[in-house]
C-alpha positions, 0 to 999 in steps of 0.5 A: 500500500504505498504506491499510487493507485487509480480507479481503473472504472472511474479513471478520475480518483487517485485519492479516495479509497476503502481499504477492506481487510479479508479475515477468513474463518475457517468453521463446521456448520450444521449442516440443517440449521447453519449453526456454526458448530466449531471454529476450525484453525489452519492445522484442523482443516481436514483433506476436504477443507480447503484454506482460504487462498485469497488476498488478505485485502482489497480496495474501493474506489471511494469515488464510484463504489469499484471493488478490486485487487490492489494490483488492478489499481496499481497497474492503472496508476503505472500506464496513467 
């Protein structure tokens, strides 16, 4: 996050952005009420439970509301 961005939407914020942090939550649930049943940590994930692999976070255009990768923003802001 210390590099410019630039809404690749928009094209006219270079200032304005959210920063939205991506906490995952590994649970079990049951399976006829939706309860969650347990909070799973990474080491108690089972073959059939994948880990979350995403981005830890993403950025908003706070001009026109465009929710991206941060690497979307930062290549606009390379070519601009």
């Amino acid at each position: 996050m210390t590099q410019p961005y630039f809404c690749p939407t928009c094209t006219s914020n270079r200032m304005r952005f959210n920063i939205i942090q991506q906490v995952p939550q590994a649970v079990r649930m049951d399976p006829q009420t939706g309860e969650i049943v347990k909070n799973l940590s990474t080491e108690e994930l089972d073959a059939f439970h994948q880990p979350y692999r995403g981005d830890a976070f993403l950025v908003q255009c706070g001009v026109c509301g465009t929710i991206e990768r941060e690497e979307r923003f930062i290549k606009m802001a390379q070519k601009g």
